[in-house]
Steps between C-alpha positions, in 0.01 A plus 500: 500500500865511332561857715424306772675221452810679360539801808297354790848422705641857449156689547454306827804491615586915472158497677542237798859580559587871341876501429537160548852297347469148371709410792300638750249315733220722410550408132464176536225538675322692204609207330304285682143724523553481103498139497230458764304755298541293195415231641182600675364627154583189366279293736237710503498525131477081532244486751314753303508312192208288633271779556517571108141391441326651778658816392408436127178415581443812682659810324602318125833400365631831390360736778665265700841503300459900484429491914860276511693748249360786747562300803862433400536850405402626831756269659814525292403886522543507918765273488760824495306675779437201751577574821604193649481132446114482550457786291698283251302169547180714431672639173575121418143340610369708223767419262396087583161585434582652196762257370216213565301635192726686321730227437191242388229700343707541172506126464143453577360759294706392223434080497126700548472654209765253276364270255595172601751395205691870596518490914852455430540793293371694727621406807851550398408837368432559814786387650672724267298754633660502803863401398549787252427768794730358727787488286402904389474545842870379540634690245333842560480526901842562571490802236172644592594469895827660356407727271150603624480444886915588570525168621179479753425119457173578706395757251497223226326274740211757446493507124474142501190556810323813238607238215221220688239757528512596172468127323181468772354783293606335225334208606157625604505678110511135397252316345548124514337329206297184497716197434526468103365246306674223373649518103 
């Protein structure tokens, strides 16, 4: 989600408006399919969040986490290769229904499966979870896009795309424990 959130405005922008100068018209209006892209995941993603338990209910926690890892992969994947803005608000309806689980499950799973007297812990281990990437993710993208890519911020956008549908294998290998018992 980083590569996404870190080269969504150039990737979209080179492919809405090729050529395109920040002072141009057509820039600008990359600019604004970016932020009506973001913000169209972002609803979703909300709206979403309500259908949690059906989905639970029906598939499981993790296949459902795995399905949103795959999901988002798909769409942060296409995002470089839309052709258009609908093509784009397709890339970013799957990156909403991702973000919906992917951004709770974690946190469930983990108050799940914490003792009581250690929810703390463990939520803000998984809160660092998420932090510590990120800030990698800040330090290393410019030199892999650099130094890997020659500078093809779309091509990074795609590492970070195989990077989600590798951690859903991950997560199907998983096998989530039964909550431990109190010491």
């Amino acid at each position: 989600m980083f590569a996404l959130w870190i080269y969504t405005t150039p990737v979209v922008i080179e492919r809405l408006s090729p050529g395109a100068t920040s002072d141009s018209p057509e820039y600008l209006n990359g600019l604004t399919w970016v932020g009506i892209c973001f913000a169209c995941y972002a609803l979703l993603s909300a709206v979403l969040n309500f259908a949690q338990p059906w989905v639970f209910a029906k598939i499981g926690r993790m296949q459902a986490y795995a399905a949103a890892l795959l999901l988002g992969a798909s769409g942060i994947g296409l995002v470089p290769f839309a052709e258009g803005p609908s093509a784009l608000l397709g890339c970013f309806a799957l990156i909403g229904i991702a973000w919906s689980l992917i951004s709770t499950i974690p946190y469930a799973v983990g108050s799940e499966l914490a003792r009581e007297d250690e929810i703390a812990k463990v939520m803000n281990i998984i809160a660092f979870s998420v932090v510590i990437p990120q800030v990698i993710a800040v330090l290393l993208f410019g030199l892999v896009t650099r130094s890997l890519f020659s500078g093809h911020v779309a091509a990074t956008m795609e590492l970070g795309a195989a990077s989600m549908a590798v951690a859903a294998v991950a997560v199907l290998a998983l096998r989530v424990g039964v909550k431990p018992p109190a010491s």
